[in-house]
Structures are given as structure tokens and as C-alpha cells.
N, C-alpha and C positions, 0 to 999 in steps of 0.2 A: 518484548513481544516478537522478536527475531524468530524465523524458523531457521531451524537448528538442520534439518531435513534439505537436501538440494536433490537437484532433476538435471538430469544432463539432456541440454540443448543443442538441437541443432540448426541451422539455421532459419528457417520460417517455421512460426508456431502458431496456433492460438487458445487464448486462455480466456476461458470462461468459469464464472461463479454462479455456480444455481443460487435461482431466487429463494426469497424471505431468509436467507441468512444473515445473521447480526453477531455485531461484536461489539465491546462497549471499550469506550474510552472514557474513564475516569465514573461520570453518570449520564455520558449518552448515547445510547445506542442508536448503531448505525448499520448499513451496509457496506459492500464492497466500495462504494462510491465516494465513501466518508460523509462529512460536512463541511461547512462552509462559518465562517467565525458568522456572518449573516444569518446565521438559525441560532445563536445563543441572546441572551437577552441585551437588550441594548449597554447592561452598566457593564458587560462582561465583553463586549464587542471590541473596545478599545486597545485592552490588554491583550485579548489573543492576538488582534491583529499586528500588535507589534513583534509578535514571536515568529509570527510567517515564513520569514525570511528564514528564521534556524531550525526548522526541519529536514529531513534526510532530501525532502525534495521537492524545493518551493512552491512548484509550479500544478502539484497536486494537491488533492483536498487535504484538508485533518483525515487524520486516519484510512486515507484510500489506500489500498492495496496496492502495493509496490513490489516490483520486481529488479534484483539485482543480480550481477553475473559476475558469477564468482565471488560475492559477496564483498564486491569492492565499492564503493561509494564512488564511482567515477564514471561506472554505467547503471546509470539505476533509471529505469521506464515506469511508464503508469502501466496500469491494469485495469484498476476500478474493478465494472463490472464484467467485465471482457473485452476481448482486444485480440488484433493479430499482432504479432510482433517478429523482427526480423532481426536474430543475433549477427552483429558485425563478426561474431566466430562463434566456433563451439566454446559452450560454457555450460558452468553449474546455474542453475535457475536458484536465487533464495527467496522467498517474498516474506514482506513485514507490511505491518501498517504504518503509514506516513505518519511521526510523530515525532517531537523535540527526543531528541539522546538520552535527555537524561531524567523524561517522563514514560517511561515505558511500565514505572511499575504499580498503576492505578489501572492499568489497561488488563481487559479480561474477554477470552471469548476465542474464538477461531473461527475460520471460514474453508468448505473444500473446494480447491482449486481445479477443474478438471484442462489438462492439457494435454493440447493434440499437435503432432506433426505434419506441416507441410509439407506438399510437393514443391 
């Protein structure tokens, strides 16, 4: 579920997602925000959360709207639902949904990204 499409950044930005838009991950749909292994049912709680740690970027939800530069796994930022962000350089913008590597192919949906430059 990678965007395949990039945006050339420059250094202060912000990115916003109009509301009610959804994308599904596997059978749940969500928003830019994702979820949280806390919203699946308790017998299924266990298991995700042990995956946590192997998504593109722990420290975001399931399926939140991630942004990478230059499509390297080494600067990748949250988004969610919007955000200012401040490229350490000019870069390509990619976003994907926060997800394990090698589940991306039960995922279905898209969300439009509108991005604006700073002064």
C-alpha cells in the first residue's frame, strides 16, 4: 500500500487529511489516525501487540498515515491526521499506512493528502 507517487519538499510543511476519509486494513476501517491494537477484541489484543514493534514505525498507530523522505526507512514521521513537519533537507515526500512489511496485501482504500508550504 506504498505510494508509488512522491512530492518534492521543502523544508517546513503541513499536511492535512480532510475528514470522513477511510481506508481499510485487512476488516477495519479507519482513518488517517489508524488504530490502536486496544480497539480489536480482547482474544486478538495479544497477538497484534506483539507485532508492534515490526512496523515501518513503532511509535505510530496501526495503519496511520506515514510519511517518508525519499522513501528511505530511516526518516519516516507520523502524519495521522495532520501535522506540520520540518524536512531536515529537501526531499521526496512518500506516505504509506503504518503497517507490518509483509501485510500490506489485505489492505485496501486511499486517503487525499493535501500539502502546503511553509514560510
Amino acid at each position: 500500500m506504498r505510494n508509488e507517487r512522491a512530492l518534492g519538499l521543502r523544508l517546513r510543511n503541513r499536511f492535512d487529511v480532510p475528514d470522513n476519509q477511510k481506508w481499510q486494513d485487512a476488516t477495519i476501517s479507519c482513518g488517517a489516525d489508524g488504530w490502536t491494537s486496544e480497539q480489536v477484541p480482547w482474544y486478538k489484543e495479544g497477538v497484534i501487540k506483539h507485532f508492534e514493534d515490526e512496523r515501518h514505525l513503532p511509535v505510530a498507530n496501526w495503519f496511520e498515515l506515514v510519511g517518508a523522505l525519499d522513501d528511505e526507512e530511516m526518516d519516516l514521521f507520523r502524519i495521522g491526521a495532520g501535522c506540520e513537519f520540518t524536512a531536515p533537507r529537501e526531499a521526496d515526500l512518500f506516505t504509506f499506512a503504518n503497517d507490518l512489511k509483509t501485510h500490506y496485501g489485505n489492505n485496501s482504500g486511499a486517503l487525499r493528502v493535501v500539502a502546503k508550504r511553509l514560510r
